[in-house]
C-alpha positions as CSV (number, residue, x, y, z in Angstrom):
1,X,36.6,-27.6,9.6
2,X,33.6,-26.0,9.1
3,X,32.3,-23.0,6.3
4,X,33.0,-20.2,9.2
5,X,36.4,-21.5,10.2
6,X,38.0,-21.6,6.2
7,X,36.5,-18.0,6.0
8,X,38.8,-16.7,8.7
9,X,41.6,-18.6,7.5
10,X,41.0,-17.1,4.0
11,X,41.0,-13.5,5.5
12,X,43.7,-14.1,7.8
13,X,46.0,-14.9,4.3
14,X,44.5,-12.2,3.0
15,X,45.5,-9.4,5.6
16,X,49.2,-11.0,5.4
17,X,49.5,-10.3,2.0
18,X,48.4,-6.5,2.6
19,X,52.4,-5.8,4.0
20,X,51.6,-7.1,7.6
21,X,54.1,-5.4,10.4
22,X,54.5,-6.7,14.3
23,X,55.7,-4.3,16.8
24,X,55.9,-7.2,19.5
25,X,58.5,-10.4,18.2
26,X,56.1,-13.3,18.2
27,X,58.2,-15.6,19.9
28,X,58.9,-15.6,23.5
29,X,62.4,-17.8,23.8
30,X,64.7,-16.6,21.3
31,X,68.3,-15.0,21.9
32,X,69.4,-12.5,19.0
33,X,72.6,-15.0,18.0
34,X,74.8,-11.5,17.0
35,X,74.8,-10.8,20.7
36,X,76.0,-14.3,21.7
37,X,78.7,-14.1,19.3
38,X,80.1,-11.0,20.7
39,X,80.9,-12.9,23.6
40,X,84.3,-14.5,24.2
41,X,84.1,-18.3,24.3
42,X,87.1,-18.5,26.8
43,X,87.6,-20.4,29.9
44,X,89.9,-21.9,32.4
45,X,92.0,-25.1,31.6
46,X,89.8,-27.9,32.0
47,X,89.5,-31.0,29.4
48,X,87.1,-30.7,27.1
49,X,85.3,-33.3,24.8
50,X,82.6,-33.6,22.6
51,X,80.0,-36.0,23.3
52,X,76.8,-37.3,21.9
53,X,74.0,-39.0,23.8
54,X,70.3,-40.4,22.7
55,X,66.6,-38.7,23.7
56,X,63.1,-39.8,23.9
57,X,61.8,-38.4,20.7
58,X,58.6,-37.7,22.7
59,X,56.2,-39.0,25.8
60,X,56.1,-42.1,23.9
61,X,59.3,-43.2,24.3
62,X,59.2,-45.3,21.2
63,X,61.5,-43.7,19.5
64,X,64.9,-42.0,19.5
65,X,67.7,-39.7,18.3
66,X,71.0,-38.7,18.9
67,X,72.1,-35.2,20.4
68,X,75.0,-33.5,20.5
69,X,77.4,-31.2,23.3
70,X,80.4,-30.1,24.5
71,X,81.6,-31.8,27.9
72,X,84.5,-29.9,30.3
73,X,85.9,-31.7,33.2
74,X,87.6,-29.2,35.7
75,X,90.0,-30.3,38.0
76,X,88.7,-30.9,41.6
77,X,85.2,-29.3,40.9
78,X,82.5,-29.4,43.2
79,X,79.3,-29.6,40.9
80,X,78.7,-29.5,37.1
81,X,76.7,-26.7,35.7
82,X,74.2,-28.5,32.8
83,X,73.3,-25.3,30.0
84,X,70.1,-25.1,28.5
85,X,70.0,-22.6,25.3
86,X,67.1,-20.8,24.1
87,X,65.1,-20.7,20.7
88,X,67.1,-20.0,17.5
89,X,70.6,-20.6,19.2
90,X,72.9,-23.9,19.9
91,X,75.7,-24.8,22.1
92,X,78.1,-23.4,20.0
93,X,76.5,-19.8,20.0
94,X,76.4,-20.2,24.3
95,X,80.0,-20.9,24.8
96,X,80.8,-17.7,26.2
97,X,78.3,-18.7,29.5
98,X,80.9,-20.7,30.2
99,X,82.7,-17.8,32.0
100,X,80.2,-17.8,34.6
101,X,81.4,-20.9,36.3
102,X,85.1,-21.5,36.1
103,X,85.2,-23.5,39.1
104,X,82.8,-25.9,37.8
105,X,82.4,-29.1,35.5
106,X,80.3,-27.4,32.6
107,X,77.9,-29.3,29.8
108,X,76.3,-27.7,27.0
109,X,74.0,-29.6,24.0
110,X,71.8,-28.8,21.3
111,X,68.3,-28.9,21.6
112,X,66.6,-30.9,19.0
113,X,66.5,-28.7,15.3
114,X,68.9,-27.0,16.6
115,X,72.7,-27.3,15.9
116,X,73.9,-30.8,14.6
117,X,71.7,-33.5,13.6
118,X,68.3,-31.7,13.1
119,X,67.0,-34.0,10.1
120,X,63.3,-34.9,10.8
121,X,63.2,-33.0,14.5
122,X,60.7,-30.4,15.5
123,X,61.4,-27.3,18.1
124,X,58.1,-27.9,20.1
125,X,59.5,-24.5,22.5
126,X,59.7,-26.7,25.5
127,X,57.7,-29.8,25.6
128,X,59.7,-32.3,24.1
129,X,63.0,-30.1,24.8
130,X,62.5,-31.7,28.6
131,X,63.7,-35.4,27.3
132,X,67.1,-33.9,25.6
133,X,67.2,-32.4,29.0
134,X,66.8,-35.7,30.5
135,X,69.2,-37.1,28.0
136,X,71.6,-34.7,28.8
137,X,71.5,-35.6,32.8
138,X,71.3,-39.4,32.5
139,X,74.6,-38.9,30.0
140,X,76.5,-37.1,32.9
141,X,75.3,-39.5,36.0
142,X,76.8,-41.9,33.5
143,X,80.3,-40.2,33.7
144,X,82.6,-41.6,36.3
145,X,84.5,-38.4,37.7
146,X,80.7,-37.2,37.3
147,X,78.0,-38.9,38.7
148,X,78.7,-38.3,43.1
149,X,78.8,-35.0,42.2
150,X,75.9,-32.1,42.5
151,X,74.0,-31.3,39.2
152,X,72.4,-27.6,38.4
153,X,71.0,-26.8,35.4
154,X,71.2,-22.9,34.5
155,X,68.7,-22.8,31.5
156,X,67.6,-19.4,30.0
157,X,64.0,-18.6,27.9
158,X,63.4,-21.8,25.8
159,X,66.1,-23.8,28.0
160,X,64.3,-22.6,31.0
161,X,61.5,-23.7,30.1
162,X,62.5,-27.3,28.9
163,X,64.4,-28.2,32.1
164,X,61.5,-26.9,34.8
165,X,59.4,-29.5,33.0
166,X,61.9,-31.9,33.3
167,X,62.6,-31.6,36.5
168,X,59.0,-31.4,37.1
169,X,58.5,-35.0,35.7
170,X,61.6,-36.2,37.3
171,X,62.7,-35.2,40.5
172,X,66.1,-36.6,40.7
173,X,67.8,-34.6,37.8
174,X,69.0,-31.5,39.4
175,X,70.3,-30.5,43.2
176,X,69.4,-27.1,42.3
177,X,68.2,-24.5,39.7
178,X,68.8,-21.2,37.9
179,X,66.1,-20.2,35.6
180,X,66.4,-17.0,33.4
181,X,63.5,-15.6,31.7
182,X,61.3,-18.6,31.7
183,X,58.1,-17.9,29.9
184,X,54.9,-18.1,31.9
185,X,53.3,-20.6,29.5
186,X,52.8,-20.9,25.6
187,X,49.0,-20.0,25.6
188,X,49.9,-16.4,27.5
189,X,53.1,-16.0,24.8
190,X,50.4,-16.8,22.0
191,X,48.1,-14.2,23.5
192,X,50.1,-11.3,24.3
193,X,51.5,-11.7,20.7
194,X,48.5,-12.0,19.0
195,X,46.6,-9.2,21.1
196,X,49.5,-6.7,20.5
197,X,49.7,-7.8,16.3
198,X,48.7,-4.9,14.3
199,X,48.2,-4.5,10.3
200,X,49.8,-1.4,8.8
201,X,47.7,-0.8,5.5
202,X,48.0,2.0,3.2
203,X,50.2,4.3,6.1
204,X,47.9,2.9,9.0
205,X,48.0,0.4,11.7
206,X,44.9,-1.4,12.9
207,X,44.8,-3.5,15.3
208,X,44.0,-7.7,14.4
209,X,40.3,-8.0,13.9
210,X,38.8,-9.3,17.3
211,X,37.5,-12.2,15.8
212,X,40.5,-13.2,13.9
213,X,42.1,-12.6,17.2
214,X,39.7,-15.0,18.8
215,X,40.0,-17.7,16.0
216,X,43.8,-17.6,16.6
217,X,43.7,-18.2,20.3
218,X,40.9,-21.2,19.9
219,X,42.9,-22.7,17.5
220,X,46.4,-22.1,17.8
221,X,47.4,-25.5,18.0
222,X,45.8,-26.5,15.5
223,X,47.6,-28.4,12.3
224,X,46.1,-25.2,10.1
225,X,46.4,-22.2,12.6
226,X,50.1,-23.6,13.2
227,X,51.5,-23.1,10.2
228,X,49.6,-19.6,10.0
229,X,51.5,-18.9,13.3
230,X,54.8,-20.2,11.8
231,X,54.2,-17.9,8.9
232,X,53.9,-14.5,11.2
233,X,57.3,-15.9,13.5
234,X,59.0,-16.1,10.5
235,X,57.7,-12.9,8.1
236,X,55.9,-10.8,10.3
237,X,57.6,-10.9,13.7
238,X,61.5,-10.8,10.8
239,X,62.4,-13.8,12.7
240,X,64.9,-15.9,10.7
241,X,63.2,-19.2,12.1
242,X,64.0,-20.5,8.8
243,X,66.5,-23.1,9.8
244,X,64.3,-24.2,12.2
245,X,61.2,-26.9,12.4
246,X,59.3,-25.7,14.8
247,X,55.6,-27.5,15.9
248,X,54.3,-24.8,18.5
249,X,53.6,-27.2,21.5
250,X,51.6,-26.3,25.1
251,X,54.2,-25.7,27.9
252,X,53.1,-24.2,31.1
253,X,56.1,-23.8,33.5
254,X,53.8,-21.5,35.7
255,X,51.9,-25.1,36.8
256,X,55.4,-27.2,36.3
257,X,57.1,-25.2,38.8
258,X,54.9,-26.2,41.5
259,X,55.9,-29.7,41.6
260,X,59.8,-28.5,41.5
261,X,61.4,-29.0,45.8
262,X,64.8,-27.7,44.8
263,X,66.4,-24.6,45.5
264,X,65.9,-22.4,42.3
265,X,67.5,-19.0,41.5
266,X,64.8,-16.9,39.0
267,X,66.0,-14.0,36.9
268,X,64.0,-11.6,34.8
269,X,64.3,-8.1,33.2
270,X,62.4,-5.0,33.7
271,X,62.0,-4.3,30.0
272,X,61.6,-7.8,28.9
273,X,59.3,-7.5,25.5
274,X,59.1,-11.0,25.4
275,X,58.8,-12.1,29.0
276,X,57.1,-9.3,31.1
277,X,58.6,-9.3,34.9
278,X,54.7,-9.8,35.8
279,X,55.0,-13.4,34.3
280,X,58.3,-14.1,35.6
281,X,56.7,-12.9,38.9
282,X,54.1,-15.5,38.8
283,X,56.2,-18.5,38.0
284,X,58.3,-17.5,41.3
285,X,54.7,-17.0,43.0
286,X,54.1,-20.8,42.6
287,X,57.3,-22.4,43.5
288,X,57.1,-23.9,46.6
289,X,60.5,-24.9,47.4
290,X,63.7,-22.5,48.6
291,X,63.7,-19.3,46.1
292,X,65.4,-16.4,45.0
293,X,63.1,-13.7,42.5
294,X,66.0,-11.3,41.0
295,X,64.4,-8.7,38.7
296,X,67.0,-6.3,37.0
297,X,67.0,-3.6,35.2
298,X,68.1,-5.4,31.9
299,X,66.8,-3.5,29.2
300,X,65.1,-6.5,26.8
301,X,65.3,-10.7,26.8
302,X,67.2,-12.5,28.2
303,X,69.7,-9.1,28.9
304,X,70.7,-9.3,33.0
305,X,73.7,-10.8,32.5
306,X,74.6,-8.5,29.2
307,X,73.4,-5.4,31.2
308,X,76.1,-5.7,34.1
309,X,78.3,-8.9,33.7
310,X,80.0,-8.4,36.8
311,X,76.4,-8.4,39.3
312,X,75.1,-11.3,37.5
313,X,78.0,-13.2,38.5
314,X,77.9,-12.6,41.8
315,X,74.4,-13.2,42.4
316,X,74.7,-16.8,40.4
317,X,77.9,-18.1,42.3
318,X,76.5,-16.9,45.7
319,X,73.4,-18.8,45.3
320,X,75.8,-21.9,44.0
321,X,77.6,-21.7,46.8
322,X,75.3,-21.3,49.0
323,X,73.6,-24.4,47.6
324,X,76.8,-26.4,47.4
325,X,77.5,-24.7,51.2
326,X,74.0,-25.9,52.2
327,X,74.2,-22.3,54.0
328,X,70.5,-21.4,52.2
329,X,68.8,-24.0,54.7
330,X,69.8,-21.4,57.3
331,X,68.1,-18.7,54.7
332,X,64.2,-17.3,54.8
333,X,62.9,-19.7,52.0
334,X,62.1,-16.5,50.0
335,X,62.8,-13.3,48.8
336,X,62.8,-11.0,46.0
337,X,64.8,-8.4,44.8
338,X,64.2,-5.7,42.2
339,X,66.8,-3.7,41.6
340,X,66.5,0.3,41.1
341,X,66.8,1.8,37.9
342,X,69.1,5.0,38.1
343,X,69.4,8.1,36.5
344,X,72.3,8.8,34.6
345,X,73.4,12.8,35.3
346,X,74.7,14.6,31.9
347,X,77.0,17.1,32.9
């Protein structure tokens, strides 16, 4: 690294130490774990067992690790529904998603660093999330009662993320899709954070320096810039990342998406400060296969199904039974639909 490069790293510490404050949450795949909780876990009688299966560490595929999820087996199910949590959450915390398909053979796992087993694994928001995806499906084809049947993944922010690339570097995972705030790619999350940071010194905010701004973008996956950025996820931005190994690695779903010939289902929020419905917008503009663009009025990330339980549903289970129906090859291969926000009257 060169004299002009320290320098900026030196005033970047500097300007953290001066009570640094971020308006925007740096992260674009996390789900606040208090509102998971709230959920009930409940669902119909099934049998449920804990499994474990083993995951390419990386694109190597020299080395491995075990993972861990929760299996239920319904009675005379049509399809299994394989979850895919977001950043900062496990499969324990996602339980309650269960609800959403009773009739169906359910799966849910813990990506690596998060949940069990997380000595010596890295969150890389994505990347490598796609082989624990991979893991995950090749586990369930493996299942008796398990493999003739269809397999769709619902995956939300991080998880949405992971199984697009996976199914974008294996075709033969998934009969069909249902994506929930996806982020557009790492490089836009990194920018839209950094351009919207601001330093509040002495009782005033100022925006980043545009050079410090600059250095950040050139470098941000750098081993030096990276733990900078780790530093603002987990002080700055008040994320409690700390339980979490995270090595900040390039994912671009808006390019995966177009090698995806499924039928997908994409959801996004109005007032998504993490995910703007522009970016969820353009990953629907370059899918190629069957799809459905649903933009609600949810009032933050990852908040359509919290904002009205009962629509969300609906819309997920139509489009599964449509795909299990095969009735969407009689369907326009696209559409979109953005709900309208409505005035509440206060008598």
């Amino acid at each position: 690294m060169n004299t002009r490069i320290i320098r900026y790293i030196l005033l970047l510490f500097l300007f953290l130490s001066l009570q640094l404050e971020s308006h925007v949450i740096l992260s674009t795949f996390t789900l606040q774990k208090q509102r998971t909780q709230e959920q009930p876990s409940q669902h119909s009688v099934g049998t449920e067992k804990r499994v474990s299966f083993e995951v390419y560490k990386d694109d190597t595929k020299k080395t491995t690790f075990i993972r861990h999820g929760i299996l239920t087996i319904k009675p005379h199910a049509r399809a299994t529904i394989l979850i895919c949590h977001g950043f900062m959450c496990d499969k324990t915390d996602t339980q309650f998603l269960r609800t959403l398909f009773e009739p169906y053979n359910t799966m849910l796992f813990d990506f690596r660093a998060h949940g069990e087993n997380t000595d010596g694994q890295c969150c890389s928001f994505g990347r490598d999330e796609a082989y624990d995806v991979m893991g995950a499906v090749h586990f369930i084809k493996s299942q008796p009662e398990l493999k003739d049947l269809p397999l769709i993944v619902y995956g939300f922010s991080m998880g949405a993320a992971a199984s697009m690339r996976a199914q974008a570097l294996d075709s033969s995972l998934f009969t069909a899709a249902i994506w929930d705030c996806p982020f557009d790619s790492t490089e836009n999350v990194l920018a839209r954070s950094i351009d919207k940071l601001k330093i509040n010194l002495f009782g005033h905010e100022f925006m980043l320096p545009e050079r410090m701004r600059a250095f950040l973008h050139k470098y941000a996956y750098t081993p030096y810039v990276q733990s900078m950025l780790k530093f603002l996820l987990k002080t700055v931005a008040q994320m409690d990342a700390t339980h979490i190994q995270t090595c900040i690695g390039k994912v671009n779903p808006i390019e995966d998406i177009k090698k995806i010939t499924i039928p997908m289902l994409i959801i996004g929020c109005k007032k998504d400060e993490k995910v703007p419905a522009e970016a969820i917008k353009s990953i629907y503009g370059n899918a190629n296969a069957y799809k459905r663009l649903w933009i609600t009025n949810g009032r933050r990330h990852f908040d359509s199904y919290f904002y009205n339980p009962t629509a969300y549903s609906k819309k997920v289970n139509a489009f599964i039974n449509s795909v299990l129906n095969k009735t969407y090859k009689n369907k326009k291969p696209e559409k979109i639909k953005e709900d309208v926000e409505t005035l509440e009257v206060v008598s």
